[in-house]
C-alpha positions in Angstrom: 29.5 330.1 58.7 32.0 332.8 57.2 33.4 332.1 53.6 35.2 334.8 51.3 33.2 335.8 48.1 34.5 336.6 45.0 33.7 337.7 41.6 34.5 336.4 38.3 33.2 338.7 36.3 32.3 342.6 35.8 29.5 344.4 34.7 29.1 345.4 30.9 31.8 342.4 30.3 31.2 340.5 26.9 31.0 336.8 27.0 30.7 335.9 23.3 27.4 336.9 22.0 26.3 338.2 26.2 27.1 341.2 28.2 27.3 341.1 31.7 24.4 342.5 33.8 25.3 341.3 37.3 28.3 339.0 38.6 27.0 336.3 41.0 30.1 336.0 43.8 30.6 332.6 44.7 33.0 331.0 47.0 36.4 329.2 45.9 34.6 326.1 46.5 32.7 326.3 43.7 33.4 324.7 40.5 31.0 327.0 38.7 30.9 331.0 38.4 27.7 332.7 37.3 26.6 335.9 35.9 23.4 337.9 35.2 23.3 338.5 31.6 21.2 339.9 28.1 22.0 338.7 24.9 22.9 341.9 22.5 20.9 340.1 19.4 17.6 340.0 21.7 15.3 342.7 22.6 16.1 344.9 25.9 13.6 343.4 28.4 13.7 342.3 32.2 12.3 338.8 30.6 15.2 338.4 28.2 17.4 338.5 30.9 19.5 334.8 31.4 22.0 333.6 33.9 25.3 332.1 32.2 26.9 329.8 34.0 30.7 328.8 33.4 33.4 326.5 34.4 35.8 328.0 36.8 39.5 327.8 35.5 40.6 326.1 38.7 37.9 323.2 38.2 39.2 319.5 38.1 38.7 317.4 35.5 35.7 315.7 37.0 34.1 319.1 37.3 33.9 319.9 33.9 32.6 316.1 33.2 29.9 317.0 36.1 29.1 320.1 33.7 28.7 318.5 30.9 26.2 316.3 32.4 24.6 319.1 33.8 24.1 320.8 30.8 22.4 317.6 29.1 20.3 317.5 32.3 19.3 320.9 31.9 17.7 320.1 28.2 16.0 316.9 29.2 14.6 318.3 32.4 11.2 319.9 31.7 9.0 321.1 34.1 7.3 324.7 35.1 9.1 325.0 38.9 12.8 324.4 37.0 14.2 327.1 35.5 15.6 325.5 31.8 18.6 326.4 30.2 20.9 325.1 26.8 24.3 324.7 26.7 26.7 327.3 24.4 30.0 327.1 23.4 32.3 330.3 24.6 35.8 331.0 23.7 36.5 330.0 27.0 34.7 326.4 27.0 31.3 325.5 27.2 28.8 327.4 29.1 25.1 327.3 30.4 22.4 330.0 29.8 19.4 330.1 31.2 17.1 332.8 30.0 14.0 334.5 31.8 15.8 334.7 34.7 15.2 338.3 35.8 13.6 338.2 39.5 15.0 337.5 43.3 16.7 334.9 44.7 15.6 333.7 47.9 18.3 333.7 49.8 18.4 338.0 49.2 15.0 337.5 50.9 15.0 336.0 53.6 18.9 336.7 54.3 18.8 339.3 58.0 21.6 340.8 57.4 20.5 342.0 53.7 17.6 344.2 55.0 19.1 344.7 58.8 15.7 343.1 60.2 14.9 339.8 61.7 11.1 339.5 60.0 9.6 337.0 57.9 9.4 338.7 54.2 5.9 336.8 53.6 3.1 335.9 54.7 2.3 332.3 56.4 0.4 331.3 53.5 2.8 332.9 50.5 5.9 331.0 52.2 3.6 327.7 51.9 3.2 328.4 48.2 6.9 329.1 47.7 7.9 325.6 49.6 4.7 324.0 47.6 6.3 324.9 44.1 10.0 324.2 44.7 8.7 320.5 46.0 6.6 320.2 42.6 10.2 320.5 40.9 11.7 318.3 43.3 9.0 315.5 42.9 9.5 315.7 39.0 13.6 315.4 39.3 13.1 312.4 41.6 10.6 310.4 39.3 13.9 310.9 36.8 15.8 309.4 39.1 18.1 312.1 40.0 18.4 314.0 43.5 19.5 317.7 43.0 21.9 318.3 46.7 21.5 322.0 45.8 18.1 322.6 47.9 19.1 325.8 49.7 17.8 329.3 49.1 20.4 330.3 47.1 19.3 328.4 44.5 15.1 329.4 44.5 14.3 332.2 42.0 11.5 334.1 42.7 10.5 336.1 39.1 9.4 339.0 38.3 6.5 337.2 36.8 5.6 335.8 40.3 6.9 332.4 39.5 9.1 329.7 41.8 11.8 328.0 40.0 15.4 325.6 41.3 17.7 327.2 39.5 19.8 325.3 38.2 20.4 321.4 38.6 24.2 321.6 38.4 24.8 319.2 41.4 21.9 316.9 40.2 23.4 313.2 40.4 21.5 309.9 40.2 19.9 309.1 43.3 21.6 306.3 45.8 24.9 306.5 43.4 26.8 307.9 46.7 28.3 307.0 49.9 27.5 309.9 51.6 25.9 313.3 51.1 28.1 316.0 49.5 25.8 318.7 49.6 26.7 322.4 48.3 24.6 323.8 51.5 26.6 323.7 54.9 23.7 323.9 57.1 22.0 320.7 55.5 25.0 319.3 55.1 26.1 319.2 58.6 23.1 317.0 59.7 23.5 315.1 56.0 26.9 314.3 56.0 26.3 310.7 57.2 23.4 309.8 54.9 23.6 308.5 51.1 22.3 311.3 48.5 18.2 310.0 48.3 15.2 311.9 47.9 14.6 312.5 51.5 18.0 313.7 52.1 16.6 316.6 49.1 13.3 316.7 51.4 15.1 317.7 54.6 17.2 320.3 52.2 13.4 321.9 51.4 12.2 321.6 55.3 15.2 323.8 56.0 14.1 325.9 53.4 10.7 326.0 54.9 11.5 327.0 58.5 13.8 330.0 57.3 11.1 331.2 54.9 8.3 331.0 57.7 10.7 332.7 60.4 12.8 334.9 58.3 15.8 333.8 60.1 18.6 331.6 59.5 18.3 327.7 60.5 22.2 326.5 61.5 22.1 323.8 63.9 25.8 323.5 64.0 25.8 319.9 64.3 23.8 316.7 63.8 22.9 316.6 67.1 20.9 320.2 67.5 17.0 320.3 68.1 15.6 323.1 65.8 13.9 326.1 67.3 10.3 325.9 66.9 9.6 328.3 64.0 6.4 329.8 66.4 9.1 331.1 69.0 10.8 333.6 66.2 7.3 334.0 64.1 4.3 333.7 66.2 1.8 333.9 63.2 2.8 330.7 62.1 -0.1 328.1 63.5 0.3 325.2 65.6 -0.6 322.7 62.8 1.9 324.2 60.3 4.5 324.1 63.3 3.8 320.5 63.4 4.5 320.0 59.7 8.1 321.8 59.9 8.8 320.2 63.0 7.7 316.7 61.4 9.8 317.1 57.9 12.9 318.3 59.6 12.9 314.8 61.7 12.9 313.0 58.4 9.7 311.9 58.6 8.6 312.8 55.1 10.2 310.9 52.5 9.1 311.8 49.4 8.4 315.4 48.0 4.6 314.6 47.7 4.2 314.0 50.9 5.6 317.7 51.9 3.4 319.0 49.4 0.1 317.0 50.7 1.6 318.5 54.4 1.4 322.1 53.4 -1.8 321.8 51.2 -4.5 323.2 53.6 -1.8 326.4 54.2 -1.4 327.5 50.8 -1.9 331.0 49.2 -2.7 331.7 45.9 -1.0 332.3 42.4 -2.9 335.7 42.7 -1.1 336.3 46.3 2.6 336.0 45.4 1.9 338.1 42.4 0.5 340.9 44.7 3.2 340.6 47.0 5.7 341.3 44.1 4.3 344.6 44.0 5.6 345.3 46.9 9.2 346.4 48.3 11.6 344.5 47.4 9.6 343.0 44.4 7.8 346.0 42.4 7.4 347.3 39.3 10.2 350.0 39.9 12.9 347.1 40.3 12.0 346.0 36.6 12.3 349.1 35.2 15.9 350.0 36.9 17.0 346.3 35.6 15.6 347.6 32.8 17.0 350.8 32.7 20.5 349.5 33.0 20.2 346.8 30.3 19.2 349.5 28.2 22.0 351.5 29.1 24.8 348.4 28.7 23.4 347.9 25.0 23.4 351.6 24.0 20.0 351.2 23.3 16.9 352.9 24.2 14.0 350.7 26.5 11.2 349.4 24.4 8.0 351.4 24.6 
């Protein structure tokens, strides 16, 4: 599914008190635009890096309403797998920062065309632990009575410091206050379209999510009606009882996020794996110290010893 990127931002742009590090692209569908950042007053580190997130000029009225809730979402949402964030005030409007936000997206991951391969980037196990944490956050944002309709890769972090976090909840709305899904990801949203925004609707979002992390390839079933491959045809490491689990969650048959998570328990790796693995290409310690390197260089300052 083709869609034209652009950027709203450029590097070493001020934003009030930020410079830009990175501009995010986004799509003209999007209400918001966001940007890789450091704060000038803060020391130059990978960890004090923050995503800023802003209303985009050509939002509606209701979009900037939806922000605002957002951003009061943000500070009352706590939990370990969400990445938190407080709202600022911009000559511009109001905006969102996030800090500790220096790591990989997902979606750079697993994405084919980013690497020009069709592999999975982890192990069976390591994918498992990814899915495990993302539903932890999930299962907290549903006991508050909101589902997020932002589960896609796009919006997984992976840090630098080896931890899973959503993003941001920007989309978050309260759950069975809809008439039909409007969810930001196409390929959920083509099977979705015809269901009411509920925690298993979020659930599917996350099986998706789980079958491209296993397989490393990208799940589009063009239309409601399309059977999913069987992840073990494109990644034959995967075992059958995992296969079953995928296969199970992408029929709706796991409601809650708990019960995804109780699913994928006997598959998990360990804390210890997904930190080793981000010593490896594309996550190492080299990466850091070019973000690093260029923060330093965008504040005319030298790195910290």
């Amino acid at each position: 599914m083709s869609a034209s990127y652009v950027h709203f931002s450029a590097p070493g742009m001020t934003l009030g008190p930020y410079v830009v590090v990175q501009s995010i692209p986004s799509t003209p569908r999007d209400a918001y635009s966001c940007d890789l950042v450091f704060d000038r007053s803060a020391p130059v580190t990978a960890q004090s890096v923050g995503l800023l997130r802003r209303v985009k000029p050509s939002a509606t009225l209701r979009d900037h309403e939806r922000f605002l809730e957002a951003c009061a979402l943000a500070r009352r949402f706590s939990h370990p797998n969400l990445l938190s964030g407080h709202p600022v005030v911009l000559a511009g409007g109001p905006a969102l920062f996030q800090p500790n936000a220096a790591g990989h997206v997902l979606a750079d991951v697993i994405e084919p065309s980013t690497y020009g391969r069709r592999i999975p980037p982890f192990s069976v196990s390591t994918a498992c632990l990814i899915i495990d944490q993302v539903a932890a956050a999930l299962s907290y944002v549903h006991s508050q009575g909101y589902v997020l309709r932002d589960i896609w890769p796009g919006n997984i972090l992976i840090s630098f410091d080896g931890g899973v976090r959503l993003a941001h909840t920007l989309y978050a709305q309260p759950a069975h206050s809809g008439t039909f899904y409007d969810g930001r990801w196409p390929y959920a949203s083509d099977v979705l379209k015809y269901f009411p925004p509920t925690p298993q609707t979020d659930v599917y979002s996350l099986s998706v999510v789980l079958w491209e992390t296993l397989t490393g390839d990208t799940f589009c079933p063009g239309s409601s009606f399309s059977w999913p491959r069987r992840p073990s045809a494109l990644n034959p490491r995967i075992p059958s009882e995992l296969e079953a689990v995928t296969m199970r969650a992408l029929c709706f048959k796991d409601t809650l996020a708990n019960d995804l998570r109780s699913s994928l328990a006997p598959f998990l790796a360990s804390d210890e794996d997904l930190r080793g693995r981000l010593e490896r290409p594309p996550f190492n310690a080299a990466r850091i110290r070019e973000l690093q390197a260029r923060l330093a260089a965008l504040a005319g300052r030298p790195l910290p010893s």
